[in-house]
ZATOR-208335 format. One record per residue (C-alpha): x, y, z. Coordinates in Angstrom, 3 decimals, m for minus. Layout:
N
<atom x="X" y="Y" z="Z"/>
...
! end
This chain:
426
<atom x="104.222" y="m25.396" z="13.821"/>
<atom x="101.141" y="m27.470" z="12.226"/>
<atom x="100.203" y="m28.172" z="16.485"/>
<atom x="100.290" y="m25.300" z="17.266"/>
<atom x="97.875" y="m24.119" z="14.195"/>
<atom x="95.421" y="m27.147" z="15.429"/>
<atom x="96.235" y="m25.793" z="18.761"/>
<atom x="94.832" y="m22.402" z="17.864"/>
<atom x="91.629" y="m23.714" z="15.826"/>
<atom x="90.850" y="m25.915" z="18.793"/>
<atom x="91.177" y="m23.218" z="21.509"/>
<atom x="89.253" y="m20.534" z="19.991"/>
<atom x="86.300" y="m23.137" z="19.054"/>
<atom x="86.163" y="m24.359" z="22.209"/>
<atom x="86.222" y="m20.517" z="23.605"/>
<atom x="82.529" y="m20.287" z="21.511"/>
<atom x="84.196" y="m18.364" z="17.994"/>
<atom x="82.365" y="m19.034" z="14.769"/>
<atom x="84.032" y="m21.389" z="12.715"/>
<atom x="85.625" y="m18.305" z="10.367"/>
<atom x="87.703" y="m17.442" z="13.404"/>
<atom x="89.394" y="m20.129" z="14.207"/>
<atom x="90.639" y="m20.755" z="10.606"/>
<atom x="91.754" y="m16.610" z="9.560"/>
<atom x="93.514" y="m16.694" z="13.039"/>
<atom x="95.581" y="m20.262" z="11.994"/>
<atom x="96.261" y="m19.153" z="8.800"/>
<atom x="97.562" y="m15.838" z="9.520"/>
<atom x="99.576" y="m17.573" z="12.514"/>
<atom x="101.299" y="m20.008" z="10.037"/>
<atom x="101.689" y="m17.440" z="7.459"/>
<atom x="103.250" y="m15.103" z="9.683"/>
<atom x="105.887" y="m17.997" z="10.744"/>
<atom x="106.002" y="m19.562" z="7.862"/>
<atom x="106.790" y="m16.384" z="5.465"/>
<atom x="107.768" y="m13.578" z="7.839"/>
<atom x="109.234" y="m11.377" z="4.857"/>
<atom x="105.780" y="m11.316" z="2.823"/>
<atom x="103.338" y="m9.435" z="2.698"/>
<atom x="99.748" y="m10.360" z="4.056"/>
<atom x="98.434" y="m8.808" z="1.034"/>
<atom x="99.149" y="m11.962" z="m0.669"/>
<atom x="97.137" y="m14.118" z="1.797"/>
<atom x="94.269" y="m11.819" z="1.447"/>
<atom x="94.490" y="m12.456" z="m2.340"/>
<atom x="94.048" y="m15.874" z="m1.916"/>
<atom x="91.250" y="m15.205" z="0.290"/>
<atom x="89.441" y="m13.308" z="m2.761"/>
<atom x="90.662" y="m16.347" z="m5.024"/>
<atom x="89.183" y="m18.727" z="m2.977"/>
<atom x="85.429" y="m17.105" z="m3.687"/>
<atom x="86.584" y="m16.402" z="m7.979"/>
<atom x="85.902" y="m19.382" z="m9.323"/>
<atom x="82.631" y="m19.387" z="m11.804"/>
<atom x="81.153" y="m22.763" z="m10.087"/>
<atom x="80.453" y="m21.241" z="m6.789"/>
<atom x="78.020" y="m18.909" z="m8.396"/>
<atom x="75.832" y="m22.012" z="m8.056"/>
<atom x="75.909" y="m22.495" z="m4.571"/>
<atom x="74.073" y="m19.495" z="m3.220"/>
<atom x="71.828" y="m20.154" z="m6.699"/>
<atom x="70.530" y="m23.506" z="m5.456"/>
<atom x="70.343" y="m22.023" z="m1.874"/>
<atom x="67.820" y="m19.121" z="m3.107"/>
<atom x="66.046" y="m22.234" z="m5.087"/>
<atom x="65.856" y="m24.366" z="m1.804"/>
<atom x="64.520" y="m21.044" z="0.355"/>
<atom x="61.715" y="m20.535" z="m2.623"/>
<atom x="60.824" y="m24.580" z="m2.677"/>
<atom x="61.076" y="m24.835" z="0.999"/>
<atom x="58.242" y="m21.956" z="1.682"/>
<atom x="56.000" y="m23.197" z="m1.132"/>
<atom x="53.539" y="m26.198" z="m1.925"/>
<atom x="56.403" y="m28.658" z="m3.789"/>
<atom x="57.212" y="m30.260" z="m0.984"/>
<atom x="53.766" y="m31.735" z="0.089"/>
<atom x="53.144" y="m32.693" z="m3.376"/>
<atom x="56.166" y="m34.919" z="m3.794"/>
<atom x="55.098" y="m35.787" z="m0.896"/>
<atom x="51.517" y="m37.111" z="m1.870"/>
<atom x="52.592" y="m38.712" z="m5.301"/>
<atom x="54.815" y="m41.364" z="m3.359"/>
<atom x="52.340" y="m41.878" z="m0.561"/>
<atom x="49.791" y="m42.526" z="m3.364"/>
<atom x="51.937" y="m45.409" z="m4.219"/>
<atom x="53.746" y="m46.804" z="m1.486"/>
<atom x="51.464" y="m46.066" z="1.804"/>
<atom x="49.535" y="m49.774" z="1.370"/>
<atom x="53.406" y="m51.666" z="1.761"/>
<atom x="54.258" y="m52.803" z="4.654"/>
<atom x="56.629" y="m50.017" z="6.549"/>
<atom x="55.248" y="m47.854" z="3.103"/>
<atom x="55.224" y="m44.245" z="5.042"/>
<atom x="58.515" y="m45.152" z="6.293"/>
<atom x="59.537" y="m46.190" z="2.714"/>
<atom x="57.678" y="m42.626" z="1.841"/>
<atom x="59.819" y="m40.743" z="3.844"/>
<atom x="63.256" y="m42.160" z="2.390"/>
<atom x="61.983" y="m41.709" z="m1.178"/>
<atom x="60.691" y="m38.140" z="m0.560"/>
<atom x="64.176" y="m37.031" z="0.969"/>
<atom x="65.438" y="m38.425" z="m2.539"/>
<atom x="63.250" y="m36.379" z="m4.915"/>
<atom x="63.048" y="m33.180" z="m2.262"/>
<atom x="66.870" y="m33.845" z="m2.102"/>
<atom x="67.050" y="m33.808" z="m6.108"/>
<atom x="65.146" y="m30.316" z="m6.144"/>
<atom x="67.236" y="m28.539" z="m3.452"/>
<atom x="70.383" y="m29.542" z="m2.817"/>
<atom x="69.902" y="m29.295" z="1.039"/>
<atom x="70.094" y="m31.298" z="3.803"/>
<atom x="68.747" y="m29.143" z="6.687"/>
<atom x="66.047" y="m28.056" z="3.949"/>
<atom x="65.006" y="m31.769" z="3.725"/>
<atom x="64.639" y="m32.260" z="7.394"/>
<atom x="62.399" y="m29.439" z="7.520"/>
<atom x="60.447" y="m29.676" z="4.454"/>
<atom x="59.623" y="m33.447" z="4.879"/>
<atom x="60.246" y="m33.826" z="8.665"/>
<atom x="57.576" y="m31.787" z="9.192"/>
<atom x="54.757" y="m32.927" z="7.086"/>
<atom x="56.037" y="m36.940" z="7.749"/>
<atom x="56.759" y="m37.449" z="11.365"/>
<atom x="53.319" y="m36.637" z="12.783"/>
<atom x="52.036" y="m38.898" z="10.127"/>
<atom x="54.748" y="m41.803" z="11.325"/>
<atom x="53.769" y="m41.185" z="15.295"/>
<atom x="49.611" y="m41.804" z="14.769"/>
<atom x="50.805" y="m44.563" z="12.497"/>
<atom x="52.921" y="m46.300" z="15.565"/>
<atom x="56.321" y="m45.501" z="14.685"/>
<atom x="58.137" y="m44.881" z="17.425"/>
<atom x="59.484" y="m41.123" z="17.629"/>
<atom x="63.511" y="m42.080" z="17.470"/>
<atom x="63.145" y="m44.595" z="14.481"/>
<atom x="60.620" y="m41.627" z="12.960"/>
<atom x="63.659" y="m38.763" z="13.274"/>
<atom x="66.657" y="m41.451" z="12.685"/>
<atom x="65.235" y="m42.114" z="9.574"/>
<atom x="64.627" y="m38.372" z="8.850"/>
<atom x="67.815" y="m37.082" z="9.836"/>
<atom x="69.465" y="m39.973" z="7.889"/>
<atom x="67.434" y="m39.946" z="4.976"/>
<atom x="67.764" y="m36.263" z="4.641"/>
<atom x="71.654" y="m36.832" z="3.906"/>
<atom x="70.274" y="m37.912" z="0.184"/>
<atom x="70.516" y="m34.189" z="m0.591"/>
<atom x="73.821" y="m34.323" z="m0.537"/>
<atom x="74.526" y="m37.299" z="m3.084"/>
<atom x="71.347" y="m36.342" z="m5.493"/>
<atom x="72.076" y="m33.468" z="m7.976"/>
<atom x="72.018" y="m30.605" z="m7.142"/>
<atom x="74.911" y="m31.105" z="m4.454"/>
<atom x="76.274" y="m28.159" z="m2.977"/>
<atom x="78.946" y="m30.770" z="m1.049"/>
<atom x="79.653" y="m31.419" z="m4.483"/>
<atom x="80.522" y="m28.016" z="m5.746"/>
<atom x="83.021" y="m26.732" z="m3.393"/>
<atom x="85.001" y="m30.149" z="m3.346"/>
<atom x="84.722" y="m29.934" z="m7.536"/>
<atom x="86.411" y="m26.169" z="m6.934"/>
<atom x="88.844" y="m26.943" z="m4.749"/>
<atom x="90.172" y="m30.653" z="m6.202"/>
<atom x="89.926" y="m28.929" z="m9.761"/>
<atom x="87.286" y="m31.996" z="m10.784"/>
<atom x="84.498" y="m31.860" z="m13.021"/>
<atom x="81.153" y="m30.985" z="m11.169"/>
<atom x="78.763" y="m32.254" z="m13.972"/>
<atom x="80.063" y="m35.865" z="m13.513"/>
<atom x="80.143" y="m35.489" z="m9.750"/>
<atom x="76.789" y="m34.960" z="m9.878"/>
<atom x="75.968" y="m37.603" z="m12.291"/>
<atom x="78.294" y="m40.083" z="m10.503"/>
<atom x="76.593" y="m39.475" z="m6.643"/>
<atom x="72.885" y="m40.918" z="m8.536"/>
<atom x="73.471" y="m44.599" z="m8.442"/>
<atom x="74.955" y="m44.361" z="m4.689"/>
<atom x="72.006" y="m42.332" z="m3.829"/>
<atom x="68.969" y="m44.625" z="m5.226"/>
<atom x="71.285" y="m47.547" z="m3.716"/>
<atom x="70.631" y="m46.337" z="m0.210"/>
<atom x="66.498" y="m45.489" z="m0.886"/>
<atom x="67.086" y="m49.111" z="m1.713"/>
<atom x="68.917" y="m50.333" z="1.577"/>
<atom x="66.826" y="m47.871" z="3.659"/>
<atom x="63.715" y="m48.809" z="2.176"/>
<atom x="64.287" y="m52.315" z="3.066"/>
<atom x="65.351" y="m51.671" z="6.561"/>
<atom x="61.943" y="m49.971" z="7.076"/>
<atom x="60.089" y="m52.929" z="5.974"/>
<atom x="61.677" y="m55.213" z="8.378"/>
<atom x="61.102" y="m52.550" z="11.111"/>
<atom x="57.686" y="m52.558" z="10.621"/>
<atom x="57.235" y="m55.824" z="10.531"/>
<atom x="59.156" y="m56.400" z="13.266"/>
<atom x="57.225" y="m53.710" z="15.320"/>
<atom x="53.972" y="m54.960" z="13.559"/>
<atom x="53.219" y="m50.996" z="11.877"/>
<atom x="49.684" y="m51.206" z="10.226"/>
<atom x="49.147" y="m50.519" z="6.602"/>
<atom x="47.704" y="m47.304" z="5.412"/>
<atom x="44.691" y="m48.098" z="2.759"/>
<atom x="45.887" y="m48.290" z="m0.965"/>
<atom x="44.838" y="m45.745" z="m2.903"/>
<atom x="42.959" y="m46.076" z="m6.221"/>
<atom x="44.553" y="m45.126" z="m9.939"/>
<atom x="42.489" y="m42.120" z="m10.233"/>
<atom x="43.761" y="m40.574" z="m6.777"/>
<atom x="47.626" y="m41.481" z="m8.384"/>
<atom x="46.886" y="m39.940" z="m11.158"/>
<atom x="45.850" y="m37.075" z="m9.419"/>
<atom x="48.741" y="m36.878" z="m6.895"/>
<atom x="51.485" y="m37.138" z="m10.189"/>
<atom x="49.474" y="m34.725" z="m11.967"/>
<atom x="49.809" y="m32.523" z="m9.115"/>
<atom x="53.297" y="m33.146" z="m8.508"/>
<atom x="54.801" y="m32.668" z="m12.496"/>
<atom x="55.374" y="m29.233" z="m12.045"/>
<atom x="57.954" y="m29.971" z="m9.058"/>
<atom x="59.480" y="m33.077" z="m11.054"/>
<atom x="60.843" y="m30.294" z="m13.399"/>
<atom x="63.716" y="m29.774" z="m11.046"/>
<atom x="65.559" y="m33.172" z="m10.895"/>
<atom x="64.370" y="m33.670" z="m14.937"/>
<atom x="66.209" y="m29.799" z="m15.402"/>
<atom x="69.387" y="m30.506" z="m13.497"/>
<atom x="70.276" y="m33.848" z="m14.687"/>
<atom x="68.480" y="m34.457" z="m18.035"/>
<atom x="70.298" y="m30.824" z="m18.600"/>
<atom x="73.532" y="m31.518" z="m17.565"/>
<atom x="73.571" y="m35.055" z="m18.797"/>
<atom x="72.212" y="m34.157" z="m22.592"/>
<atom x="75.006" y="m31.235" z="m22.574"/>
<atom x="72.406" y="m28.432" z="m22.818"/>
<atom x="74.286" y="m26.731" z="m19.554"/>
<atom x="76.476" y="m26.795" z="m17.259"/>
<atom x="75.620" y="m26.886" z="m13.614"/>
<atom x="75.806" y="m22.785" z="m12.972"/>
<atom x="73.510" y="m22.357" z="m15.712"/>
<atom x="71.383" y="m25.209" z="m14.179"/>
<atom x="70.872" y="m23.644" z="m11.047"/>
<atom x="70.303" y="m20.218" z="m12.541"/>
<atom x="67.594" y="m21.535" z="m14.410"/>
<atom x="66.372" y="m23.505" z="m11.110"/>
<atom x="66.058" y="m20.332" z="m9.057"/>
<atom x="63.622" y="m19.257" z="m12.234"/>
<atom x="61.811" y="m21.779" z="m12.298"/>
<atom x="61.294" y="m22.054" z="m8.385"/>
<atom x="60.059" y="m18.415" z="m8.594"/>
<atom x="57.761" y="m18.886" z="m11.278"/>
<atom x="55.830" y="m22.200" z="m10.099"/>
<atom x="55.787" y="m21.014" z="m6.383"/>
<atom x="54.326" y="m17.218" z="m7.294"/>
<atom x="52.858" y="m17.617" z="m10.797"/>
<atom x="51.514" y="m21.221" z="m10.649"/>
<atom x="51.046" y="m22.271" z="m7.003"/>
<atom x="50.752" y="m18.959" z="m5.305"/>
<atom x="51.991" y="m19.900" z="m2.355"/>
<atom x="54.979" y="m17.549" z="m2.329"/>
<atom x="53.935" y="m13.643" z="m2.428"/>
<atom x="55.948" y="m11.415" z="m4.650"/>
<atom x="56.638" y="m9.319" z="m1.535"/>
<atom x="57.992" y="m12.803" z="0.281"/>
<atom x="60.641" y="m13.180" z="m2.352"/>
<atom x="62.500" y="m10.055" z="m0.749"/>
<atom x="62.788" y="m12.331" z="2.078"/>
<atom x="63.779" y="m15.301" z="1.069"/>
<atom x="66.416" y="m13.310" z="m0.849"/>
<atom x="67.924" y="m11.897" z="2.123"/>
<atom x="68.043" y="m15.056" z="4.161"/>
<atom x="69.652" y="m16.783" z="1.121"/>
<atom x="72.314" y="m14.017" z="1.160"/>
<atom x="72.953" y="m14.290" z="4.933"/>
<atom x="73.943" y="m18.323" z="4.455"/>
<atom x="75.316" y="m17.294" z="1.317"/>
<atom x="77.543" y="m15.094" z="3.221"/>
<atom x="78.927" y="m17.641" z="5.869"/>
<atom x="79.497" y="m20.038" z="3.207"/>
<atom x="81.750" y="m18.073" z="1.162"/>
<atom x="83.596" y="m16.509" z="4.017"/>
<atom x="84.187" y="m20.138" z="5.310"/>
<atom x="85.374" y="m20.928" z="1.845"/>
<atom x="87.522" y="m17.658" z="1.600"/>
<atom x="89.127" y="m18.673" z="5.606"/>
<atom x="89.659" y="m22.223" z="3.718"/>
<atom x="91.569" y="m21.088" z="1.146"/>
<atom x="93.542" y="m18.801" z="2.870"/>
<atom x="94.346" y="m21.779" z="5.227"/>
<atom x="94.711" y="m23.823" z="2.734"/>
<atom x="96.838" y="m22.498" z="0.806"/>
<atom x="99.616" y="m21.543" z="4.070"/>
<atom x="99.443" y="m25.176" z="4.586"/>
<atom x="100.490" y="m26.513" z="1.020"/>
<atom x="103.266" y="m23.461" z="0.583"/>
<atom x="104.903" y="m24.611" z="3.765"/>
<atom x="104.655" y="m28.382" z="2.435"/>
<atom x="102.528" y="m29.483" z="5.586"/>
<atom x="100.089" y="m32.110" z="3.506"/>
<atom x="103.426" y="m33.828" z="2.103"/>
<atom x="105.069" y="m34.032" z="5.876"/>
<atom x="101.537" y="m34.959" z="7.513"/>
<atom x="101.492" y="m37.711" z="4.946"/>
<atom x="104.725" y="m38.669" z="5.343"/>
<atom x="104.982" y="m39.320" z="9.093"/>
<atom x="101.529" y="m41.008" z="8.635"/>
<atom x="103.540" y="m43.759" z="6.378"/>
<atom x="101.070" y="m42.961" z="3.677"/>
<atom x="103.416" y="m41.454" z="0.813"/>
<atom x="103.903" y="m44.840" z="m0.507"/>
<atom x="100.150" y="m46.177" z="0.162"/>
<atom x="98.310" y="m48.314" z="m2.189"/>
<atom x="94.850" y="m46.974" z="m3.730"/>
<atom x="92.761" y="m49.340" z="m1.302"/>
<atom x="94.612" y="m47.571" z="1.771"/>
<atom x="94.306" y="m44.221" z="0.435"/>
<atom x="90.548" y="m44.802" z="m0.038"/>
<atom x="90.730" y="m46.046" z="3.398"/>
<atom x="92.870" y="m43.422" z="5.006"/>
<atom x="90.065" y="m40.494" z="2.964"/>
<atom x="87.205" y="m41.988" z="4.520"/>
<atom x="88.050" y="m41.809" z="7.916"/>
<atom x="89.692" y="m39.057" z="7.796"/>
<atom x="86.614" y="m37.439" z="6.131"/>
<atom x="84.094" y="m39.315" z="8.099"/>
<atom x="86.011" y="m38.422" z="11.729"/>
<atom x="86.309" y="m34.569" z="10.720"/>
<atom x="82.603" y="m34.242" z="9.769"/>
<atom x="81.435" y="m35.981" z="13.282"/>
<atom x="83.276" y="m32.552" z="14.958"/>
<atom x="83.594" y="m29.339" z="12.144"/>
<atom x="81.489" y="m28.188" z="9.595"/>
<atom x="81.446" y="m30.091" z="6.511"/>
<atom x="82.831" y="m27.438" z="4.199"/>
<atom x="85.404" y="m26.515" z="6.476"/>
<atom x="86.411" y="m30.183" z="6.544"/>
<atom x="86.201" y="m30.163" z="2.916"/>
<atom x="88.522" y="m27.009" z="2.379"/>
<atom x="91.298" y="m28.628" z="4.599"/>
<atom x="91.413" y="m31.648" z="4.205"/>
<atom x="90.927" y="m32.376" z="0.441"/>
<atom x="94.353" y="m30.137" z="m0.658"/>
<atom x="95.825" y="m32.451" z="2.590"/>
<atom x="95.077" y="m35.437" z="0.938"/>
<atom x="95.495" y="m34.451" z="m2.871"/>
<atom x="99.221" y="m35.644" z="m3.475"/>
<atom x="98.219" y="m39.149" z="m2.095"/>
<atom x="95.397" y="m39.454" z="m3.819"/>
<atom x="97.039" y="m38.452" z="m7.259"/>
<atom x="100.158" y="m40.395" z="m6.311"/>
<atom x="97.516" y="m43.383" z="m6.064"/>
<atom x="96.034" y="m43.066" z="m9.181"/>
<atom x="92.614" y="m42.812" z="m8.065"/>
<atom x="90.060" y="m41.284" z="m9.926"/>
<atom x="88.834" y="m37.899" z="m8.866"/>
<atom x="84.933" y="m38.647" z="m9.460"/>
<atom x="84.966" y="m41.781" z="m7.458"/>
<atom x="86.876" y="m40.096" z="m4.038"/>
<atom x="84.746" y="m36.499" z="m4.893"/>
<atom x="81.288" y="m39.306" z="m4.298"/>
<atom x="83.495" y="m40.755" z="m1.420"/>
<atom x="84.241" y="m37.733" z="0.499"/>
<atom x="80.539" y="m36.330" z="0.127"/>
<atom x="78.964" y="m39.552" z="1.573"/>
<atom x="81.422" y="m38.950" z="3.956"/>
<atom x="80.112" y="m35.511" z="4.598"/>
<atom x="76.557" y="m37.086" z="4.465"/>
<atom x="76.805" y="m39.041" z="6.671"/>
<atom x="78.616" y="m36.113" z="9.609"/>
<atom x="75.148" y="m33.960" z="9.223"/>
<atom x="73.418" y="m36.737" z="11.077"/>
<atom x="76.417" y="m38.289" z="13.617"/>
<atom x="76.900" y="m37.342" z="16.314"/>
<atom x="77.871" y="m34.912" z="18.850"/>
<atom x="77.733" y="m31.785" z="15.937"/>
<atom x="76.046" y="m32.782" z="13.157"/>
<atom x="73.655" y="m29.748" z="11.293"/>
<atom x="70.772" y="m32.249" z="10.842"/>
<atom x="70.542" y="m33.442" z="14.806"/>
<atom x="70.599" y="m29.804" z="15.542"/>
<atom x="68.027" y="m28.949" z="12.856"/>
<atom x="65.948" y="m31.645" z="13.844"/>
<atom x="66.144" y="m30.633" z="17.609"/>
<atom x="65.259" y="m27.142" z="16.354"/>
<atom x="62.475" y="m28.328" z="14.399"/>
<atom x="60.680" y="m30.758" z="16.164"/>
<atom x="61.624" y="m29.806" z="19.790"/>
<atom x="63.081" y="m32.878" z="21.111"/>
<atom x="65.911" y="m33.404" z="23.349"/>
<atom x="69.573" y="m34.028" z="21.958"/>
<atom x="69.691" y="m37.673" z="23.144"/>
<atom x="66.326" y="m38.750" z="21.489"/>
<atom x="67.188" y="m37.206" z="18.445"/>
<atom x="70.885" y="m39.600" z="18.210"/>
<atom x="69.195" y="m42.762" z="19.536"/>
<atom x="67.437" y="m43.581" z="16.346"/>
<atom x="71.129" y="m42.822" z="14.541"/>
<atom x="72.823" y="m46.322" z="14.535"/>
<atom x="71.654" y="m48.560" z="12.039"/>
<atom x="71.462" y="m45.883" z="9.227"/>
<atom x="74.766" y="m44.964" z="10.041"/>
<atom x="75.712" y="m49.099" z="9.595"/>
<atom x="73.739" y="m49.058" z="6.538"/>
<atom x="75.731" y="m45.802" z="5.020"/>
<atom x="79.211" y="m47.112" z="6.362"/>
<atom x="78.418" y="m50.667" z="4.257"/>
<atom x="77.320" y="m48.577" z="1.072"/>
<atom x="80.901" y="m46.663" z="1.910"/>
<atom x="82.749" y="m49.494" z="2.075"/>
<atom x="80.495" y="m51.088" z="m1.392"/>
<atom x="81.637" y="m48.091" z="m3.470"/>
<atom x="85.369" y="m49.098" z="m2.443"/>
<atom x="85.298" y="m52.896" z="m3.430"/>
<atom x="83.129" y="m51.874" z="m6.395"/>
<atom x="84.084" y="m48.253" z="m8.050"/>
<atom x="82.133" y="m48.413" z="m11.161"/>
<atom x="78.491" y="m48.178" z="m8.611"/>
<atom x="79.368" y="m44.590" z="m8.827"/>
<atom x="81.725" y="m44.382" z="m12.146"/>
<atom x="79.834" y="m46.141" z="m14.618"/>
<atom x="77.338" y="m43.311" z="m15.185"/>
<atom x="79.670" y="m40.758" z="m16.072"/>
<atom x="81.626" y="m42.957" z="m18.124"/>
<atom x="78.062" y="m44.124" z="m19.981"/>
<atom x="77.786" y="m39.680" z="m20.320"/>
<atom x="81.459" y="m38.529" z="m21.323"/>
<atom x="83.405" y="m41.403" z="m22.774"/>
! end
């Protein structure tokens, strides 16, 4: 019966159905074999209980923030405070991009946002510096994925809702594996311009630093609200990205006026059309789900996969590519929503901890926006900057090695992503 759910999904994707489709028409199919005396009322309900929990309240909250942020002047000011300080190192606008993904990525929460925000303003800049234009969107696409691991993390969210785990130290937990690949990236952009012989931009003087942070504090609120505000206990990630949405509204219209009052109507309904599609994913998800683990399928899928009795290294092992494979194809939060109450018994069976495989399973999901043949950031990027679908993957491979080593560094060595929240909640 599970084939022939998988069956369905694949059929009416391939047919051209949004994603919503494919996983209401399985889960009705298995519920209706599965339960034939019940009522569909009751999957329905969990449909609704898949959208009640209080934590997703922040998703289309950090969505409205990342609409406001994205049409306003905080991008190009992050922007020009690390230029100001890394543009005379070798492969430094490189090294610019990666680190303004990071603090863009720390303000919205958004991948696609990233590419957009920074893409746009950086890649022009990379081409008349000699950069060619496949190492320039590689590194975009790639770099962009730091949304996802920085606070705010909407990845993060929806697996903390559906595994049950504490979002504040998933968010605090995906920092250190974040700044680890600025790190990695950073240095592979040094050797590529040295190796490709990329001039220097001039250094700039202290005053024009000074200027470019002074410029740029009022956008270094976000990260300094969301994590100094989780992490100190004054509140908890809803409230954080309540108070981010504020905040966005008030330095965009009040202090930059770049962002019209009028706009905000706007942004507000193009937040509430993604908003929509994410929650009726998440609603499809649950209903799916849930079928799935009252019919026992994740305990018989593990079971004929010899995995019931796994160790935690082959769990870890068996997550990741599971995770890393269904992101290349489906849409990350669809992946999450299956496959996460799939793999729960083995990973609790395991004794792993639910932080460490939550930081897992996002760089996982990080890493899918930018493989190929589906990922949301190639097709953002080809939206954005108007290039064909095979220039935009050639750049791909050697971030993708560089994210699959820090992958397989957070399995040999757990406490790269634990030791922060056990430094904030022991």
């Amino acid at each position: 019966m599970t084939e022939l759910m998988l069956a369905v999904m694949i059929l009416l994707l391939l047919a051209g159905f949004p994603m919503k489709m494919p996983l209401i028409s399985a889960a009705v199919l298995g519920f209706l074999v599965y339960f034939p005396d019940m009522s569909l009322q009751i999957l329905v309900q969990q449909m609704i209980g898949g959208v009640k929990p209080a934590a997703l309240i922040a998703v289309p909250m950090f969505i409205l923030a990342a609409d406001i942020i994205t049409r306003g002047h905080s991008a190009n000011r992050l922007i020009d405070v690390v230029m100001s300080f890394m543009g005379h190192i070798k492969g430094g606008l490189a090294i610019s991009v990666t680190s303004a993904c990071a603090l863009f990525g720390a303000v919205c929460g958004s991948t696609q946002a990233t590419v957009v925000a920074v893409g746009g303003a950086m890649r022009p800049r990379m081409l008349k510096s000699g950069y060619k234009d496949s190492f320039a969107i590689g590194l975009i696409v790639n770099a962009a994925d730091l949304a996802y691991l920085i606070p705010p993390s909407i990845g993060m969210i929806i697996y903390g809702v559906v595994s049950g785990t504490s979002i504040s130290q998933l968010f605090i937990a995906g920092i250190v594996p974040g700044l680890l690949i600025v790190v990695l990236f950073s240095a592979y952009c040094m050797v590529y311009a040295y190796r490709h012989d990329i001039p220097v931009l001039p250094r700039e003087g202290w005053g024009q630093r000074f200027t470019a942070m002074r410029r740029a504090l009022w956008p270094m609120g976000f990260p300094a609200i969301i994590v100094g505000g989780i992490y100190g206990g004054v509140f908890s990630p809803t409230e954080a990205a309540a108070i981010c949405v504020l905040y966005a509204a008030v330095l965009e219209v009040l202090i930059f006026r770049s962002v019209k009052l009028r706009d905000l109507w706007d942004i507000a309904l193009s937040t509430g059309a993604i908003t929509s599609v994410v929650f009726i994913l998440i609603a499809a998800g649950a209903a799916f789900s849930w079928t799935l683990s009252f019919a026992q399928v994740p305990q018989q899928i593990i079971a004929s996969l010899g995995l019931d009795e796994a160790g935690p290294l082959m769990v870890l092992v068996a997550v990741n590519l599971a995770f890393f494979l269904g992101c290349m194809f489906v849409d990350s939060i669809v992946v999450i929503l299956i496959l996460v109450p799939i793999f729960a018994p083995m990973i609790k069976a395991a004794g792993l901890d639910p932080v460490l495989v939550g930081v897992l399973i996002t760089l996982q999901v990080a890493i899918g926006a930018a493989t190929p043949p589906f990922g949301c950031n190639l097709f953002t990027a080809i939206a954005v900057f108007r290039r064909p679908f095979v220039e935009v993957v050639r750049g791909v491979p050697p971030f993708l090695v560089i994210l699959l080593l820090v992958t397989g560094l957070l399995v040999a060595f757990p406490q790269i992503a634990l030791f922060l929240p056990e430094l904030a909640y022991r």
